[in-house]
C-alpha positions as CSV (number, residue, x, y, z in Angstrom):
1,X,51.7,85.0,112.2
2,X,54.5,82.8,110.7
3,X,56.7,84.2,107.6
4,X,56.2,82.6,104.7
5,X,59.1,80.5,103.3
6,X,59.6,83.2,100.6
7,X,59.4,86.0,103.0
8,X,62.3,84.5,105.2
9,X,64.6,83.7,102.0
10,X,63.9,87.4,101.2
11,X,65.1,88.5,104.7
12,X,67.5,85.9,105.2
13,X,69.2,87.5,101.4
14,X,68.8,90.9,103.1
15,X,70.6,89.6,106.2
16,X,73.6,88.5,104.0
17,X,73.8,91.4,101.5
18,X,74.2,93.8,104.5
19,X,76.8,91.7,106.1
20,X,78.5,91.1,103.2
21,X,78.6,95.3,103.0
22,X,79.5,96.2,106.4
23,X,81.7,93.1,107.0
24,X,83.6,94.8,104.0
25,X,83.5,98.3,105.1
26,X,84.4,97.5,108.8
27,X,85.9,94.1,108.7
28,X,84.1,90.7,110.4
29,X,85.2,91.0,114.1
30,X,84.2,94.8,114.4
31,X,81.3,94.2,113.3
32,X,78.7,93.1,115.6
33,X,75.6,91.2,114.8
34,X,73.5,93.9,116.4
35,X,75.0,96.8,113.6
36,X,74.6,93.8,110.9
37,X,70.7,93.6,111.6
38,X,70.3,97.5,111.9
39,X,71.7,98.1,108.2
40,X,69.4,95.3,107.2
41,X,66.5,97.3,108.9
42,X,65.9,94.5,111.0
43,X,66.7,93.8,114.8
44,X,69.0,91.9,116.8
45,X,66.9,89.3,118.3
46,X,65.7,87.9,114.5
47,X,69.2,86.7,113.7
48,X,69.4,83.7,115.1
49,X,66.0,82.5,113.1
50,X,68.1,82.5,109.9
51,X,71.8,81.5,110.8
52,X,72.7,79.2,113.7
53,X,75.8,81.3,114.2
54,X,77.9,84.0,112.8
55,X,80.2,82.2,111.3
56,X,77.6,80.5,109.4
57,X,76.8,84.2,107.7
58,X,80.2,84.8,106.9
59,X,80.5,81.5,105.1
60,X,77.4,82.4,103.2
61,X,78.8,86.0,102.4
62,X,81.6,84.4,101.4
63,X,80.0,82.8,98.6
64,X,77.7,85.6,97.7
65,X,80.6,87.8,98.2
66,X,82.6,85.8,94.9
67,X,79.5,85.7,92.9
68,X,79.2,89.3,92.8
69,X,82.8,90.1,92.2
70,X,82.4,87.3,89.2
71,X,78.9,89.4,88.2
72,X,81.8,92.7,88.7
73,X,84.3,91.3,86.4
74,X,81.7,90.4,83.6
75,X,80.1,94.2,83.8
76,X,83.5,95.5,83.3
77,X,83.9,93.4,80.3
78,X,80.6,94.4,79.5
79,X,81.0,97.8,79.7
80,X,84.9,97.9,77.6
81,X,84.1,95.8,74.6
82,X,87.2,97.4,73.2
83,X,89.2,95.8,75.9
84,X,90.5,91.9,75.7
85,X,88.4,90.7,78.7
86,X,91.8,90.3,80.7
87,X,92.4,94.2,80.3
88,X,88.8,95.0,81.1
89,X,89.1,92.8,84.5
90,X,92.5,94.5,85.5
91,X,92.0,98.0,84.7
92,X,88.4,97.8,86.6
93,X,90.0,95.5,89.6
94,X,92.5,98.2,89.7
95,X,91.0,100.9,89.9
96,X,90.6,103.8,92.0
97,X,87.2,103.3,92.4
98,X,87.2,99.8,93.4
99,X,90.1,100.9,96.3
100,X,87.8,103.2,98.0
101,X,84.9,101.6,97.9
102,X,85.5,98.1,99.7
103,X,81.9,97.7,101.4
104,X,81.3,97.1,96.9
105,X,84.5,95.6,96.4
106,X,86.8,92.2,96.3
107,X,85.6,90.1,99.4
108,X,89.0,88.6,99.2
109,X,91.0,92.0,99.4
110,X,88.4,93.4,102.3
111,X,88.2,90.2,104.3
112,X,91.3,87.9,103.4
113,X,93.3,88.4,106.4
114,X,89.9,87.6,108.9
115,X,89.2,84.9,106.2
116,X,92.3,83.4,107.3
117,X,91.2,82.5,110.5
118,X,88.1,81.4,110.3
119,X,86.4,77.9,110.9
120,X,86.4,75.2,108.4
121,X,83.1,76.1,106.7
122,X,84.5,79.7,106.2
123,X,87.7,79.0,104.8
124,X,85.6,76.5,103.0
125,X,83.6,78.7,101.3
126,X,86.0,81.4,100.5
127,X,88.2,78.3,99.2
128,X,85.4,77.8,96.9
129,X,84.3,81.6,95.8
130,X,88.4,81.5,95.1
131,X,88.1,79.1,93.0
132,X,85.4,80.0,91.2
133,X,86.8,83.5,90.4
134,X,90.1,81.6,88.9
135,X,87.9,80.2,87.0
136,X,86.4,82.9,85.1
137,X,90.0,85.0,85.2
138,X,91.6,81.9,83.6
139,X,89.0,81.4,80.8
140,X,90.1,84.8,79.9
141,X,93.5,82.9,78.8
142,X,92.0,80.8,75.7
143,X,95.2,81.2,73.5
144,X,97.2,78.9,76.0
145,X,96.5,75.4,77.6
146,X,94.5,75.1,80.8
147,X,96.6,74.6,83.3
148,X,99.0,77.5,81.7
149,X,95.9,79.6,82.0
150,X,95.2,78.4,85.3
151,X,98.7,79.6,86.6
152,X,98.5,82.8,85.1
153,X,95.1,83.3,86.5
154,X,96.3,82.6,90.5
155,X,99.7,84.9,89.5
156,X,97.0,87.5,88.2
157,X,94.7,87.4,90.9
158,X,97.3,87.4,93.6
159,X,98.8,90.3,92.0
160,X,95.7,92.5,92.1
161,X,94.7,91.3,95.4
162,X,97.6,92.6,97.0
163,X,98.0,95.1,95.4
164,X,94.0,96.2,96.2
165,X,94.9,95.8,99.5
166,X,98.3,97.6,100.2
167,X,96.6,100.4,97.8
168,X,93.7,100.6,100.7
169,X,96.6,100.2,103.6
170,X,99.1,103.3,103.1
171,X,98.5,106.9,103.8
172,X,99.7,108.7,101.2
173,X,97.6,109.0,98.0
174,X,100.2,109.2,95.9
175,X,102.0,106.0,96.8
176,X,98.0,104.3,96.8
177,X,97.9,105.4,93.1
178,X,101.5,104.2,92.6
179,X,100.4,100.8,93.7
180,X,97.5,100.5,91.7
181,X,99.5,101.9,88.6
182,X,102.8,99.7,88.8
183,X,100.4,96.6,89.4
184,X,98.7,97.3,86.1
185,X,101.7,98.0,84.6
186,X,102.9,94.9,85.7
187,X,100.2,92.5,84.3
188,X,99.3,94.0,81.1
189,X,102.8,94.0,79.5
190,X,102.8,91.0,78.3
């Protein structure tokens, strides 16, 4: 019996909000379409129904991927009312929780590296999730022109994105903390 057309949207969304999770916890090329199905409680041989290849489900995780972190940001603004939303973003970006938990985290500090080498329709779609997430971290910026706000925004978002990322890298704790700590330091000063 053939699926219906909301059935298969329902598993092809379960398809992608696994990969997006274990392409994040385990990076893209270690992770093989056969574990990708098996956390979305489906097999191997059902992939190919929904996505002509893998790189097509990366590209699409790539732009669910930047819609979460934008749904992210918001809930931490959300959730610090006392904060300006630029605080709110930072502290919750930069936070410890967000460094150990990458399979929930920044697609762009979990994946950028792969990202970098992928096929024009992925770097195409994680141009545009990019984008998108200047977007919102710029409008956070209304007491200065656009394009002012749109330069602090790529400075911002660089900032914490490396920082995420060399936080996740090292060894030692207390340099990990460090990072996260000198970063914030760094951006909310003014």
């Amino acid at each position: 019996m053939r699926k219906s057309r909301q059935e298969a949207a329902e598993t092809r969304r379960r398809i992608v909000d696994a990969a997006s999770k274990e392409f994040r916890r385990n990076g893209i090329s270690a992770t093989g379409l056969s574990d990708l199905m098996a956390a979305a409680g489906l097999t191997h041989g059902g992939f190919y129904r929904h996505f002509n290849s893998k790189d097509d489900l990366v590209a699409e995780v790539c732009a669910s991927a930047a819609e979460m972190l934008i749904a992210s940001i918001g809930k931490e603004q959300a959730d610090h009312p006392d904060q300006s939303p630029f605080e709110a973003t930072v502290e919750g970006y930069l936070s410890a929780g967000h460094r150990d938990n990458p399979a929930e985290g920044c697609p762009f500090a979990a994946l950028g590296s792969e990202l970098t080498r992928g096929d024009d329709l992925v770097r195409g779609k994680a141009t545009e999730g990019f984008q998108e997430v200047v977007g919102v971290v710029a409008r956070q910026f209304t007491e200065v022109k656009a394009d002012v706000a749109r330069g602090r925004a790529l400075s911002a978002l660089a900032t914490m994105i490396g920082a995420l990322t060399m936080s996740r890298m090292v060894n030692d704790p207390d340099l990990s903390a460090e990072i996260l700590r000198q970063a914030k330091r760094h951006l909310l000063r003014g």
